[in-house]
Backbone bond lengths (Angstrom), bond angles and torsions (degrees), N, CA, C in turn:
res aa  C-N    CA-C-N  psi(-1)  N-CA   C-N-CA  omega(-1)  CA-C   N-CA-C  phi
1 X - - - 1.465 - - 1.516 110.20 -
2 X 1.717 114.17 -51.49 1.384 103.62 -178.32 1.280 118.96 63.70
3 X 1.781 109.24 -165.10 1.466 125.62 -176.99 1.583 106.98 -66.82
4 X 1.224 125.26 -30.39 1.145 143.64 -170.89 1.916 101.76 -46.59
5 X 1.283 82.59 -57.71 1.833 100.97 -159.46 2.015 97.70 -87.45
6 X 1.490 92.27 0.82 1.787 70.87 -172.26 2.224 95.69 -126.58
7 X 0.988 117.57 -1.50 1.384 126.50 137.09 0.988 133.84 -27.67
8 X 1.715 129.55 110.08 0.916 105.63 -170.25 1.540 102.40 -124.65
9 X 1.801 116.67 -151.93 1.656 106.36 163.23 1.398 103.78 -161.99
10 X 1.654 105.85 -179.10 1.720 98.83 -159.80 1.588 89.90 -121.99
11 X 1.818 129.65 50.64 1.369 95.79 140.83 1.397 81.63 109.95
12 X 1.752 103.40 160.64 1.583 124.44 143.97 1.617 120.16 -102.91
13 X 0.847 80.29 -29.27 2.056 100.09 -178.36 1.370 102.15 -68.70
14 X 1.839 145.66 102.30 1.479 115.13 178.45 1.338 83.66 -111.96
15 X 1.143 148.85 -2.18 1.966 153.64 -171.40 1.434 98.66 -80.10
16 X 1.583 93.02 -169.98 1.443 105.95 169.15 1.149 99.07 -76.82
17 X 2.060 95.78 162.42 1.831 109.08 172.51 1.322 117.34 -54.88
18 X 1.124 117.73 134.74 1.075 120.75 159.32 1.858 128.98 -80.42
19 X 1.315 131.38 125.05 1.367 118.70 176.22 1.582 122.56 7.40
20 X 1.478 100.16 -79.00 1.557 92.64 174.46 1.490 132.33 -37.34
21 X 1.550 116.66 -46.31 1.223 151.58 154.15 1.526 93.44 -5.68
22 X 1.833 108.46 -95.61 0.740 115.43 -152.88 1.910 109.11 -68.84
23 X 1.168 119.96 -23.82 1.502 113.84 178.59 1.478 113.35 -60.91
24 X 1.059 105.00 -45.83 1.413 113.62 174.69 1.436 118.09 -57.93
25 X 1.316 124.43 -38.65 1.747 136.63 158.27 1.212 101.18 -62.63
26 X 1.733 138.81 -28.38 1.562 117.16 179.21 1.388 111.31 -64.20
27 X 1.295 109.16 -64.24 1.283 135.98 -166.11 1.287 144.16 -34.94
28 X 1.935 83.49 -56.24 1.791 127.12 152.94 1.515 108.09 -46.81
29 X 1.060 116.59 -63.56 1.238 134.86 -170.62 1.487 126.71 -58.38
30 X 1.790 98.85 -22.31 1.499 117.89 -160.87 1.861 95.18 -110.91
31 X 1.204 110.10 -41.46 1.527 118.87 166.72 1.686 108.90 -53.47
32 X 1.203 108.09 -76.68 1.407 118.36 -169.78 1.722 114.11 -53.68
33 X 1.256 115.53 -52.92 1.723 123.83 140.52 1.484 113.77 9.60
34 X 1.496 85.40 -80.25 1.394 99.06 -173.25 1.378 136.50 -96.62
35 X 1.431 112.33 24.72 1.699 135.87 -176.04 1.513 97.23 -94.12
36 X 1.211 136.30 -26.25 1.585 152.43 -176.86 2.015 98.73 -63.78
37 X 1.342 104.98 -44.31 1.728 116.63 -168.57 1.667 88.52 -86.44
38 X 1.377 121.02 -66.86 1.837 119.80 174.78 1.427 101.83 -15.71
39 X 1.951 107.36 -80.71 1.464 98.38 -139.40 1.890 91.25 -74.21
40 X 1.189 125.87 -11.94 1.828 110.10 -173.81 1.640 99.78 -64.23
41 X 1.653 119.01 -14.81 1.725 102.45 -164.03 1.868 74.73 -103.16
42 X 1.096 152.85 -22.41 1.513 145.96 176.66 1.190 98.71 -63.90
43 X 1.548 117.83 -48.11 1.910 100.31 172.60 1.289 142.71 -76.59
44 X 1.675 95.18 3.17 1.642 105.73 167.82 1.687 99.50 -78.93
45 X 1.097 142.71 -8.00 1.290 122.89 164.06 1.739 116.93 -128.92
46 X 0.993 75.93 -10.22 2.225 73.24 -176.40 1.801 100.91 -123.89
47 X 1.975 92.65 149.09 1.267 82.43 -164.92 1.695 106.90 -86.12
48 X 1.770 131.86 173.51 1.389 107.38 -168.32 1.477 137.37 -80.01
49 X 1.630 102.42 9.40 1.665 84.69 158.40 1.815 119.15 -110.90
50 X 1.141 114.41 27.31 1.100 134.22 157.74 1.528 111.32 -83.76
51 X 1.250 125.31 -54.53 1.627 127.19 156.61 1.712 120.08 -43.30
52 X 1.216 107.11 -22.24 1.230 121.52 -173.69 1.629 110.72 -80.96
53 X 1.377 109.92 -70.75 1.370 121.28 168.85 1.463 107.97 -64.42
54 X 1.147 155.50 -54.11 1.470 130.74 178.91 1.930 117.02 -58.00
55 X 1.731 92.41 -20.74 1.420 73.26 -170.69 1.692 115.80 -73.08
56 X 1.604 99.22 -38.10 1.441 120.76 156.37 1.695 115.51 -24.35
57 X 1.483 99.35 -72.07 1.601 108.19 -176.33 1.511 112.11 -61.48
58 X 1.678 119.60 -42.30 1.859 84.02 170.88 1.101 122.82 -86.65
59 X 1.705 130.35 -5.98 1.139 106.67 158.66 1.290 154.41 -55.12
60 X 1.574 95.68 -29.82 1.635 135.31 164.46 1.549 110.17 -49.93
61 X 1.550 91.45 -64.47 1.755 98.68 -178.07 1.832 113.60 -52.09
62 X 1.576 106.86 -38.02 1.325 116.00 -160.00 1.938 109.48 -69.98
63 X 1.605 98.23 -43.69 1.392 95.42 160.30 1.104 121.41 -88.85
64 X 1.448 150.22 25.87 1.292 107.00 154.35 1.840 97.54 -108.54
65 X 1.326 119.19 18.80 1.380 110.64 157.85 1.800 115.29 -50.88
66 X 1.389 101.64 -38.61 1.139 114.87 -177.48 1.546 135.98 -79.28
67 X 1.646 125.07 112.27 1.639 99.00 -135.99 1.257 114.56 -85.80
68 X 1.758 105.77 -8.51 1.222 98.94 -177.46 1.739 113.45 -68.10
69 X 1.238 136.44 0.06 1.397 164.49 123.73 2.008 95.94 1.29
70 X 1.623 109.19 -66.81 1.266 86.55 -147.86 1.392 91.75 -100.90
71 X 1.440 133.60 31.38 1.422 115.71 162.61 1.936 118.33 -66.74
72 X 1.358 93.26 132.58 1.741 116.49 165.20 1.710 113.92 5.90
73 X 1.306 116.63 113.88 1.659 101.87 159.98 2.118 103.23 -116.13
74 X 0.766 98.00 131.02 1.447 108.76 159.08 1.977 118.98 -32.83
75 X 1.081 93.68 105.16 1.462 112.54 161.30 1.479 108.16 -14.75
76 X 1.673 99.45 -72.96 1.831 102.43 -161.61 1.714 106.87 -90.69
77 X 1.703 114.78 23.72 1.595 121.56 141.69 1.638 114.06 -89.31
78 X 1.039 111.02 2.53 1.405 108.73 179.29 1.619 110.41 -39.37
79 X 1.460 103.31 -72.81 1.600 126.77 173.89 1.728 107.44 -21.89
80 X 1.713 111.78 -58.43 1.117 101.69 -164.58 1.337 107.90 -88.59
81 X 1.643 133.18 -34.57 1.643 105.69 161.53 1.128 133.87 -24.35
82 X 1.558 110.88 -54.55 1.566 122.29 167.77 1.268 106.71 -36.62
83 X 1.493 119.79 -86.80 1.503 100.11 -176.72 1.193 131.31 -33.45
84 X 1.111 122.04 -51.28 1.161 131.68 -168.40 1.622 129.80 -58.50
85 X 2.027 92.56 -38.96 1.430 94.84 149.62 1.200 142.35 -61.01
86 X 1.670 115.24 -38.70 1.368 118.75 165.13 1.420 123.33 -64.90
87 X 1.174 118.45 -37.89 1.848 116.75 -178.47 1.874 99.33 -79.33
88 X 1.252 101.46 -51.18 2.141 85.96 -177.61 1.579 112.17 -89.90
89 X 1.413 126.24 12.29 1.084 92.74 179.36 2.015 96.23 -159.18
90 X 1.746 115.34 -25.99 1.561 89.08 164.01 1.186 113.91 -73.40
91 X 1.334 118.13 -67.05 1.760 140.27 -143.62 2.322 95.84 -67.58
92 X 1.137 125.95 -20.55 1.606 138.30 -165.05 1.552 87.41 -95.02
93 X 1.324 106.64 -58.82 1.995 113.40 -158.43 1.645 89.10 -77.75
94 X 0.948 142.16 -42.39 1.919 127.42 -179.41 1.759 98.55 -70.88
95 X 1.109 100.08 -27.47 1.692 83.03 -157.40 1.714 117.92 -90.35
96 X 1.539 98.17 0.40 1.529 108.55 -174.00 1.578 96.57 -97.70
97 X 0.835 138.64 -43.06 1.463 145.67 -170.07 1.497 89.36 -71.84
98 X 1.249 133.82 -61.67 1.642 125.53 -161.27 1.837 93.35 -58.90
99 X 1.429 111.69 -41.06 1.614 123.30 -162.70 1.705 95.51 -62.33
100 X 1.184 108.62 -45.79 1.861 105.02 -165.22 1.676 106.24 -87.23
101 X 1.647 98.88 2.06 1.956 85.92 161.67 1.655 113.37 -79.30
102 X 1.509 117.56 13.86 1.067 109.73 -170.86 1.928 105.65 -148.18
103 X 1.458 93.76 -22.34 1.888 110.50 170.02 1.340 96.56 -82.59
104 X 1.636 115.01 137.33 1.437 78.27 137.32 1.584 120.42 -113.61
105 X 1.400 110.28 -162.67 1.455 112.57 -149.39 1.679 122.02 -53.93
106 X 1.527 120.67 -29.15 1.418 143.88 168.88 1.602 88.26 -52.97
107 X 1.237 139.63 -97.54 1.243 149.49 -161.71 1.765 118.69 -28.15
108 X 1.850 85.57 -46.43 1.530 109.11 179.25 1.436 100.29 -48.55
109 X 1.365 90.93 -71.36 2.024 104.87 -155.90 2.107 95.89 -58.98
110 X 1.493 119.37 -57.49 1.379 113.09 -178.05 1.523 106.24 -46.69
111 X 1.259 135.72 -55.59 1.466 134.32 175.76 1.996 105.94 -33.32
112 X 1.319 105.46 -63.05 1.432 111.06 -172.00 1.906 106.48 -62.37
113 X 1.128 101.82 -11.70 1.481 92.93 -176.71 1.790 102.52 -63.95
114 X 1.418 109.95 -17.01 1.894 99.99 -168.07 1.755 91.27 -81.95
115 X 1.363 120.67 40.02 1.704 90.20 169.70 1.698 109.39 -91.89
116 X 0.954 113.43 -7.05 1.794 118.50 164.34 1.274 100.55 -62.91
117 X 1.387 134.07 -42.52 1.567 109.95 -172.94 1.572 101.16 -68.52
118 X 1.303 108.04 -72.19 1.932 117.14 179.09 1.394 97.27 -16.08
119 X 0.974 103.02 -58.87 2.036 110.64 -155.84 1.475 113.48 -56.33
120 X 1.588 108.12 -28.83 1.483 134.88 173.58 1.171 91.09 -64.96
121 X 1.237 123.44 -67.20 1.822 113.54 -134.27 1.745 101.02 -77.83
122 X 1.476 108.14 -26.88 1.134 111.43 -144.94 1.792 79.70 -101.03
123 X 1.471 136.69 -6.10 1.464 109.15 166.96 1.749 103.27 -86.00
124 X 1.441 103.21 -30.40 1.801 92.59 175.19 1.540 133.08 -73.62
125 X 1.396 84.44 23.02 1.983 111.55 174.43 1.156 95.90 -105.66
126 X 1.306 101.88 -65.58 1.981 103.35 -170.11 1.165 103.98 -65.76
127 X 1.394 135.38 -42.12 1.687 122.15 -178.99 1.193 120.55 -75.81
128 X 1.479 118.60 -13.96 1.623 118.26 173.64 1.364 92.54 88.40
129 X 1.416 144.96 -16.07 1.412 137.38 172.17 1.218 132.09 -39.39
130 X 1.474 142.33 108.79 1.614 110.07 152.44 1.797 124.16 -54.30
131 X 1.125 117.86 172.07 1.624 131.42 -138.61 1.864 83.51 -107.01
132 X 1.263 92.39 129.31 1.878 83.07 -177.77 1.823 86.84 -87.71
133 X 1.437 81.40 -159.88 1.952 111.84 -136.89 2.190 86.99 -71.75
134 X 1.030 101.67 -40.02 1.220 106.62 179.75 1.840 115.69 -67.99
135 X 1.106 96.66 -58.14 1.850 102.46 167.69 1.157 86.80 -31.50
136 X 1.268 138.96 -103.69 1.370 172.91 82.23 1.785 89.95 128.90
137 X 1.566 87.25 -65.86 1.528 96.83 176.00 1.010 100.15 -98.02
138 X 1.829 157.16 -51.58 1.478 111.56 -170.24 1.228 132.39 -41.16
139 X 1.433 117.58 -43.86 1.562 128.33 -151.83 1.544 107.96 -67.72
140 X 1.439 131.05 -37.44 1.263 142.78 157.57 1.732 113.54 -34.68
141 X 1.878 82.28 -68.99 1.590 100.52 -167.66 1.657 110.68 -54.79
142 X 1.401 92.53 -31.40 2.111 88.39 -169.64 2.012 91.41 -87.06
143 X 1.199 124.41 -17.43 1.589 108.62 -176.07 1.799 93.02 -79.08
144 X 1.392 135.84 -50.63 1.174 127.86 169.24 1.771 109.49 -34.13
145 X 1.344 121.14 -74.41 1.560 111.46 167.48 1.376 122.29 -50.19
146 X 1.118 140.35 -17.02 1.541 144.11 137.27 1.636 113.55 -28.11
147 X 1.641 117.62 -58.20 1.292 129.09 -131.49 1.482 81.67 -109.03
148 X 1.490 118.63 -28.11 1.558 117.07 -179.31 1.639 118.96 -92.48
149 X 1.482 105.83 6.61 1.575 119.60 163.84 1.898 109.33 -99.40
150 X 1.297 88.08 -40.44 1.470 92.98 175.94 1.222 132.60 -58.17
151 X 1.361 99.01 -37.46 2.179 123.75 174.63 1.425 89.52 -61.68
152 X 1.331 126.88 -70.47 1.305 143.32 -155.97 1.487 98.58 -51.64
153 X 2.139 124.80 -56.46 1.466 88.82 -173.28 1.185 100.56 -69.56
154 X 1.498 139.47 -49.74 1.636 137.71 -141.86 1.744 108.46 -44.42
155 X 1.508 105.50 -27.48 1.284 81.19 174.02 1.587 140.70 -114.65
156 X 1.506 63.43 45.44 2.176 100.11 148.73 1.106 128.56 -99.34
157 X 1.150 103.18 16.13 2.091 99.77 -167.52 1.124 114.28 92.34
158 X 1.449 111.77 154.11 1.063 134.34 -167.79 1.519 122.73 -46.04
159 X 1.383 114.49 -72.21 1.349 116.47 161.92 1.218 127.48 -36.98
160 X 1.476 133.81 -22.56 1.329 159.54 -179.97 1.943 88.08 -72.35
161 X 1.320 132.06 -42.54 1.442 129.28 177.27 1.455 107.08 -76.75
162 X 1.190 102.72 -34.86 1.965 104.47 174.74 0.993 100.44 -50.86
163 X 1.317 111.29 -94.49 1.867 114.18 178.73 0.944 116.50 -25.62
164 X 1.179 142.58 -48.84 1.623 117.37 -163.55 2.012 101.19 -99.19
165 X 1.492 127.48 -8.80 1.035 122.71 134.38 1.351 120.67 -42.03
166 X 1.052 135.54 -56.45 1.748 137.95 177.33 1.031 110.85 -66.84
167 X 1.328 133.37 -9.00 1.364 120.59 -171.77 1.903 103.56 -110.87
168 X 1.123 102.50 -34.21 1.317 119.23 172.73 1.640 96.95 -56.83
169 X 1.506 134.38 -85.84 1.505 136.46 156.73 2.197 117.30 -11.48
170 X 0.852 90.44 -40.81 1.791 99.30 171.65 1.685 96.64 -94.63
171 X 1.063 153.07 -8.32 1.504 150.43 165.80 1.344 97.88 -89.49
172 X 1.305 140.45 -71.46 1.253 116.05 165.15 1.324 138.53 -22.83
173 X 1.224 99.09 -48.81 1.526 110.78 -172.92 1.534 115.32 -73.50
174 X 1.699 126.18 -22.16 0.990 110.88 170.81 1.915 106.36 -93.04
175 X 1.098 124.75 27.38 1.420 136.90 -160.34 1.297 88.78 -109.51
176 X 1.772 132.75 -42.48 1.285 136.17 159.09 1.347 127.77 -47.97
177 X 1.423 99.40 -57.46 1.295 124.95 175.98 1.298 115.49 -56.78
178 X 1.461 123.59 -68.75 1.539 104.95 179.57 1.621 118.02 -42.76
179 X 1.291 125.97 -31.05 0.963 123.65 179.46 1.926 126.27 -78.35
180 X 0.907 105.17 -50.22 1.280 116.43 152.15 1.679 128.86 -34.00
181 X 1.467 101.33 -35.83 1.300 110.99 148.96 1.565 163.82 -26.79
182 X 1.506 81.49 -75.23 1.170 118.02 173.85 1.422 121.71 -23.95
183 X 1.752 106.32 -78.34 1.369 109.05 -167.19 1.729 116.65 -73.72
184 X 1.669 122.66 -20.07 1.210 136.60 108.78 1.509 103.53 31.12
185 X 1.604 91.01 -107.25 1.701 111.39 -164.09 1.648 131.88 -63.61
186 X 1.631 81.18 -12.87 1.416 116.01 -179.33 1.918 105.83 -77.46
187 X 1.417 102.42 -42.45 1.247 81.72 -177.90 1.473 126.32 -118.03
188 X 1.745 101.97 2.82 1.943 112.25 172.25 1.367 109.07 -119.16
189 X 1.388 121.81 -2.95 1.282 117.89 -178.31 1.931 117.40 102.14
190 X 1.410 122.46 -177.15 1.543 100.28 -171.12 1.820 81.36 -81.70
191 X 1.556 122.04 -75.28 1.256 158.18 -175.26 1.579 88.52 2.59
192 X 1.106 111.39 -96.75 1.901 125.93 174.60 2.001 104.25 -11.51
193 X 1.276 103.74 -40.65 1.266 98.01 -133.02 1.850 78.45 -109.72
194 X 1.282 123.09 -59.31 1.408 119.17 -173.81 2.154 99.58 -54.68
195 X 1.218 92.56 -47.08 1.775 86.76 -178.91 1.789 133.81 -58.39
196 X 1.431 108.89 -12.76 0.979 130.40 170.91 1.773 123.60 -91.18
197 X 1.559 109.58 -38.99 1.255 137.48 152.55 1.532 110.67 -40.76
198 X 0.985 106.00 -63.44 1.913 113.35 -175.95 1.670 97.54 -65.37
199 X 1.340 112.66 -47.45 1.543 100.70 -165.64 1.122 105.28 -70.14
200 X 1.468 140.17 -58.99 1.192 138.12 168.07 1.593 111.38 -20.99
201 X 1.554 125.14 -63.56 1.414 135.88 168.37 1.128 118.26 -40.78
202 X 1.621 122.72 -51.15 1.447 117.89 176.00 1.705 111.95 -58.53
203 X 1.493 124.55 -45.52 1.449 110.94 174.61 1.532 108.81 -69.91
204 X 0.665 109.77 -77.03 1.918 87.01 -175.39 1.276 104.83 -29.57
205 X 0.831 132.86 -56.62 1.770 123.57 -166.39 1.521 124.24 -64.89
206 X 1.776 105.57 -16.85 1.114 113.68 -161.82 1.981 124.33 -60.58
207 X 1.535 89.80 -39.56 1.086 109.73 179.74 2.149 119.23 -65.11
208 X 1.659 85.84 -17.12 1.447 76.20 -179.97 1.751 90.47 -93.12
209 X 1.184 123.40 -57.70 1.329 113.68 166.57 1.675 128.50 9.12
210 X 1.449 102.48 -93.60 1.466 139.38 144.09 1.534 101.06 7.87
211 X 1.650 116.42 -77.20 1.055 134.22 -148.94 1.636 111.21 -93.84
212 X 1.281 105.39 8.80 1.486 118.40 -178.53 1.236 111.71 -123.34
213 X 1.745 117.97 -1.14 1.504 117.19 163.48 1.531 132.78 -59.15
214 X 1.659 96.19 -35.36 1.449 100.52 165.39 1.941 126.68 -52.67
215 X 1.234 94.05 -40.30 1.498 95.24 -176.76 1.376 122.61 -91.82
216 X 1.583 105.87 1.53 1.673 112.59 178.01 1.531 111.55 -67.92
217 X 1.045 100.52 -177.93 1.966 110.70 158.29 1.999 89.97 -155.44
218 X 1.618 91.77 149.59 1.517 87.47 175.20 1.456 110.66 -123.98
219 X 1.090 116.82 133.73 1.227 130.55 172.04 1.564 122.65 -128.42
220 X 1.451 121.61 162.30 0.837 116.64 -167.69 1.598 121.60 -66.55
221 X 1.202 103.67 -55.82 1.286 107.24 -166.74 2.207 104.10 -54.71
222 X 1.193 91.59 -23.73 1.820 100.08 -174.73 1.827 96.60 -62.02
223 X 1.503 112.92 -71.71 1.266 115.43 166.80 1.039 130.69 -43.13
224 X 1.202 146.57 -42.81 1.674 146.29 158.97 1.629 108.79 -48.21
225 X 1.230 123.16 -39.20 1.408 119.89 178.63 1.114 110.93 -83.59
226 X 1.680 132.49 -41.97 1.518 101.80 174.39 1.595 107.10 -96.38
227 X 1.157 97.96 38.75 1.776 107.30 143.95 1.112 140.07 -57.72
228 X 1.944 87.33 -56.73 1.082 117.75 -154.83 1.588 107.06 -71.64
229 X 1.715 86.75 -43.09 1.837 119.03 -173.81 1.480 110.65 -66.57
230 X 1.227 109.20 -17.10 1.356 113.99 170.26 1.792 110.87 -89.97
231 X 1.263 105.38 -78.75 1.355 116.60 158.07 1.460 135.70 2.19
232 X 1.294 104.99 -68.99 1.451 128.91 177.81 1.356 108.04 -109.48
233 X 1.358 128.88 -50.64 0.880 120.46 -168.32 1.969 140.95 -76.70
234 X 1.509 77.93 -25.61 1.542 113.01 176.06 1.231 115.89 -116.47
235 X 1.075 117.18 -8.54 2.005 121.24 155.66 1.500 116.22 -103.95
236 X 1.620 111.23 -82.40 1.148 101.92 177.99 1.396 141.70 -73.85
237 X 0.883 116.03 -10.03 1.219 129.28 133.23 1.314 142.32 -61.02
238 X 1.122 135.06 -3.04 1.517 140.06 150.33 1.004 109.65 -99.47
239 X 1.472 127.59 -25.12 1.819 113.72 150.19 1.066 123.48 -62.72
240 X 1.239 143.42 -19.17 1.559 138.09 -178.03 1.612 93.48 -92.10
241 X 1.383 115.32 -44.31 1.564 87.58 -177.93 1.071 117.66 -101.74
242 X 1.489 145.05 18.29 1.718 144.73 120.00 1.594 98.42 -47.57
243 X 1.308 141.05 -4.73 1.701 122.73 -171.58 1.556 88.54 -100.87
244 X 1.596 114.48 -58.00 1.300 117.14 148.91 1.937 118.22 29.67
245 X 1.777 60.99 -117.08 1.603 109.98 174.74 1.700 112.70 -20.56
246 X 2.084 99.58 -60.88 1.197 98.01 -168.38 1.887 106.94 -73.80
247 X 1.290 116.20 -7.50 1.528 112.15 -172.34 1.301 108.65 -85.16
248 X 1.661 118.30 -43.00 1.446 98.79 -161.79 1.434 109.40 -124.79
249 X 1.805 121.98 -7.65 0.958 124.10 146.31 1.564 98.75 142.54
250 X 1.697 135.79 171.06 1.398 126.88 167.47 1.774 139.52 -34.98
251 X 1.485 78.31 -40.87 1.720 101.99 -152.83 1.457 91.64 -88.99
252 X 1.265 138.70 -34.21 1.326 150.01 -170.77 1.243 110.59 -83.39
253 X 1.437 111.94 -49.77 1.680 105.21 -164.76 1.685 94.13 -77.70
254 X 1.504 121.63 -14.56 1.730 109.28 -164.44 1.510 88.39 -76.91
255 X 1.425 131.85 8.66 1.667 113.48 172.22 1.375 103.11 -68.76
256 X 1.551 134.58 12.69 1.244 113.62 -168.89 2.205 100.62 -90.94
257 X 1.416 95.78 2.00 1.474 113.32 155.10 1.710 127.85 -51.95
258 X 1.203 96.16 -19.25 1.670 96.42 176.86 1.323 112.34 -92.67
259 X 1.357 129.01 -17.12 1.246 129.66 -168.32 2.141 98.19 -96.76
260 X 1.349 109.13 -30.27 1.381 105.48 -173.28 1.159 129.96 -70.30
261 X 1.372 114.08 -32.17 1.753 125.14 171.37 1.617 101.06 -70.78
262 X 1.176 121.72 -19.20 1.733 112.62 -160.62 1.728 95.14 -90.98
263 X 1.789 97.10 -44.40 1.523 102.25 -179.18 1.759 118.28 -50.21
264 X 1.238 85.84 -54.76 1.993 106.72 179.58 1.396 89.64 -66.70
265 X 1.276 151.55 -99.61 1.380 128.19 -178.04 1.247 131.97 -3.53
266 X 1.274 121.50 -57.85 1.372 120.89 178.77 2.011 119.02 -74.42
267 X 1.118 87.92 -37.82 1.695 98.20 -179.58 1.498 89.33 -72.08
268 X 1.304 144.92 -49.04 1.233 128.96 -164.96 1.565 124.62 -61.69
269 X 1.413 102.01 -40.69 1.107 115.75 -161.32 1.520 98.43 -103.04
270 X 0.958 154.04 -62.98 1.719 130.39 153.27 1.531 136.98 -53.67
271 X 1.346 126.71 -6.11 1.063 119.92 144.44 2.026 134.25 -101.86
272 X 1.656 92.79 -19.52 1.486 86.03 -171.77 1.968 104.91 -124.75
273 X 2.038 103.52 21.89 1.337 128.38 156.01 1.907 82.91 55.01
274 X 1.145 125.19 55.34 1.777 127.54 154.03 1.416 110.42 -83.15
275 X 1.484 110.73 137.15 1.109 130.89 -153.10 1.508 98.46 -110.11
276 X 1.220 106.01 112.13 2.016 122.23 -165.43 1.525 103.06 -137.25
277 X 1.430 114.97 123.03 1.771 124.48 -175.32 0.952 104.35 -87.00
278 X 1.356 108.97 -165.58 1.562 116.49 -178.01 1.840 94.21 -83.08
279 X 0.669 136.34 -25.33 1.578 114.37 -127.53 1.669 79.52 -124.40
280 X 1.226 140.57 4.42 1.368 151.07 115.87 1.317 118.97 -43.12
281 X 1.430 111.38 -56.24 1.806 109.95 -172.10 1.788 90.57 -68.41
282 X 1.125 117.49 -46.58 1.555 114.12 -159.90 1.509 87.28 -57.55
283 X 1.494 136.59 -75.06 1.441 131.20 -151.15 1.439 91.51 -62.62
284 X 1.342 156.35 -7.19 1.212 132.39 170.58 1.470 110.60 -75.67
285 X 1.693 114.35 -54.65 0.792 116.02 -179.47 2.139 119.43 -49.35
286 X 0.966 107.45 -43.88 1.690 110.29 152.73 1.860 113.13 -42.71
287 X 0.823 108.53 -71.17 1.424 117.27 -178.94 2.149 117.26 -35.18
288 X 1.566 83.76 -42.00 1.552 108.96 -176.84 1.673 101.41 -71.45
289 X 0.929 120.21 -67.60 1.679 151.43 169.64 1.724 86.51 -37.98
290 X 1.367 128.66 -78.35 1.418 136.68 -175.57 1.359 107.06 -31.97
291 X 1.830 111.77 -56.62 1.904 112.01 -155.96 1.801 79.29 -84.36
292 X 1.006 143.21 9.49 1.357 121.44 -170.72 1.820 106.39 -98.17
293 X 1.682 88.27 -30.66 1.619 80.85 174.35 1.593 125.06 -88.17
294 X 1.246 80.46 -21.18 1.896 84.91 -179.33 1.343 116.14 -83.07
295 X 1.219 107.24 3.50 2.050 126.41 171.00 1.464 110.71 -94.28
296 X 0.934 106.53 -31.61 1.409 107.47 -170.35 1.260 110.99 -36.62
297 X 1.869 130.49 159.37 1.015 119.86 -159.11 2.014 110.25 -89.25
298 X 1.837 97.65 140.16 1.063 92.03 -169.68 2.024 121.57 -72.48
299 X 1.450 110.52 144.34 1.641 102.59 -174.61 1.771 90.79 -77.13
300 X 1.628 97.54 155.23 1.647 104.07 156.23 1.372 112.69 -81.76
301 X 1.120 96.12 165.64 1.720 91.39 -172.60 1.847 101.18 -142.62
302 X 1.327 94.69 126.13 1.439 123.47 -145.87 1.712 87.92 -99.74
């Protein structure tokens, strides 16, 4: 893979959003939101790497209905699909489902809101950049709202630190991933590139899948949600934000992080009654405040 596969880029879009921009940040934001409430009613009947591999498989299935799906990728991108499958879509999709047998879903989705910081730090690695004046202070400010979600579950018990350890480890990983992306989407489109991503993901995953049928039970309401989570959440939705990605750049499109902790917050806590303190809402609200500065729009530099 090499430099090749770990290269990244900042976008066509370097201005303000444009319309599209921002629909595509609602949407993303409003889908993915709400995949945190899906897979908690998928784990009332299936165990979590069974949630894992179906969610994988209909997303997989869902794009390549779509034909612009099977246009051509380049041989010597091989390397970086790979990555790309493992950081956005094996090592994130196993590790959130094992994380929410012990999060629940409010905690889940506010935790994932820090992938704007990751996504920051980890393009001013790949770009060789220092962190302008704004990074400067988000990246701190959103790991403090990190550390003030984290206090908040731990003192639930132990496993309550697992989970949000795992979820933190899958936030990184899409902090890679968006970036890794990028030049990607830039030059085959999302379709090509998310549909190949999932398939790759579904075989590796398959085997844990597989091996978690014994202990499932299926029911409906379990199947309709990681439908959905597959469906929308793991198809169309990783095409809008691979379209994203390729318009306005890594660090920008991961603002679709501010809308996901608020979404998963709210769905959690009025429909599935999750129990969130103050001093949780405060570190989110940091976290939110954090991906906002380290998004901010990037200057060219002349």
């Amino acid at each position: 893979m090499g430099a090749r596969a770990l290269s990244t880029n900042q976008g066509t879009q370097r201005g303000a959003f444009a319309g599209v921009d921002w629909v595509l940040f609602l949407v993303v934001g409003t889908i993915w939101g709400s995949s945190f409430l899906f897979m908690a009613i998928g784990l009332e009947a299936f165990r979590p790497g069974l949630v894992t591999w179906l969610r994988i498989l209909f997303g997989a299935s869902a794009l390549w209905l779509v034909p612009g799906s099977r246009a051509p990728i380049d041989r010597a991108d091989r390397g970086r699909l790979l990555l790309l499958s493992v950081t956005w879509v094996v090592i994130p999709f196993t590790l959130f489902p094992l994380a929410q047998g012990s999060v629940n879903s409010a905690i889940a989705g506010m935790l994932n809101g820090a992938a704007p910081i990751f996504t920051a730090v980890v393009a001013t690695i790949l770009l060789r950049r220092p962190p302008g004046s704004r990074q400067l202070v988000g990246i701190p400010l959103g790991f403090v709202g990190v550390a003030a979600i984290a206090l908040a579950a731990a003192g639930e018990g132990s496993s309550q630190v697992v989970g949000v350890v795992l979820i933190i480890v899958a936030t990184i990983c899409y902090g890679i991933a968006f970036n890794v992306a990028t030049p990607l989407q830039q030059r085959y489109g999302s379709l090509p590139v998310m549909a190949r991503i999932l398939t790759i993901g579904a075989v590796f995953t398959a085997p844990l899948g597989v091996a978690s049928i014994p202990g499932s039970s299926f029911t409906w309401p379990a199947v309709l949600a990681i439908a959905a989570v597959g469906v929308l959440g793991t198809g169309l939705a990783f095409v809008l934000m691979g379209r994203l990605v390729g318009r306005v750049g890594a660090t920008r499109a991961s603002i679709v992080g501010y809308l996901i902790p608020v979404v998963a917050l709210l769905l959690g806590v009025l429909l599935r009654d999750d129990e969130v303190g103050p001093i949780a809402i405060a570190g989110v609200a940091l976290v939110v405040a954090g991906a906002y500065l380290t998004s901010r729009r990037e200057r060219v530099e002349v």
